[in-house]
N, C-alpha and C positions, 0 to 999 in steps of 0.2 A: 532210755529206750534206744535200741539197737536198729538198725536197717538189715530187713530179714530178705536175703534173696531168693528164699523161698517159698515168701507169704505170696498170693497171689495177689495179694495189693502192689499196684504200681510204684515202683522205686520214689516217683517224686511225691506222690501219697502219701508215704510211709515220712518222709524228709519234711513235707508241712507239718503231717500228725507233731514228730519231734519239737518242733518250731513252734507249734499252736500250744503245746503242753509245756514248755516254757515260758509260754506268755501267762498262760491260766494257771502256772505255778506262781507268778510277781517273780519268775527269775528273771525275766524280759520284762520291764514296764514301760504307760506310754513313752514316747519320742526315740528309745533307745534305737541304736542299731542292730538289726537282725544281724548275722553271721552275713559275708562277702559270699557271690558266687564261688570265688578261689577259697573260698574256707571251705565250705561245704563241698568241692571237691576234694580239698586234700582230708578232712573230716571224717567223711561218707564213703570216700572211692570212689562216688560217681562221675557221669560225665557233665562238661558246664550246661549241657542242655539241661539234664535233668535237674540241675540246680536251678537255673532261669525257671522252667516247670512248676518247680517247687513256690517258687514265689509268686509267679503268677498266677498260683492258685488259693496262698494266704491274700494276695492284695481282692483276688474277686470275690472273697470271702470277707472281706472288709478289716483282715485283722491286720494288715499294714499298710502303709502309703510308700510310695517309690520316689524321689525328688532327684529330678535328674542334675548327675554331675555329683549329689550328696550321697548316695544311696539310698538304701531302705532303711524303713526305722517302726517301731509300732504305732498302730495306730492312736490317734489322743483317746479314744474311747472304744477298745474291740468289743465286736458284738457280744451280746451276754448268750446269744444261742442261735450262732451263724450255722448253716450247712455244713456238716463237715466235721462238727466240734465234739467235743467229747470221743467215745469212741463208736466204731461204724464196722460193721461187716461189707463193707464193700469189695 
């Protein structure tokens, strides 16, 4: 799944969806590392904000933990039907 600059969903929206859909593929499993800020910019094109954005909205969705100094990584158990999941007309 692509980042549409045209979808009226928010750039960092669109960057969790990706995120959240490789976790509920098992292409991401617990503890792994999500992608770096600097990946997801060079990645995406976006900017670090919108990557920070991005994650700050999988971790309030509970589907990763952030450990400072370590990164992010996913969560030991992502919700089975967090806010946000699956897909969303928003």
């Amino acid at each position: 799944m692509e980042i549409d600059r045209f979808d009226p969903t928010p750039i960092y929206k669109q960057v969790a969806r990706v995120i959240r859909g490789r976790i509920e593929s098992g292409e991401l499993r617990p503890k792994d590392p999500i992608p770096s800020e600097s990946k997801m910019v060079s990645d995406y094109g976006i900017a670090r904000d919108t990557a920070r954005q991005a994650v700050a909205l999988l971790r309030s969705e509970g589907w990763v933990i952030t450990l400072p100094q370590r990164g992010t990584f996913v969560a030991q158990q992502p919700p089975a039907s967090a806010p946000g999941s699956g897909e969303s007309t928003d």
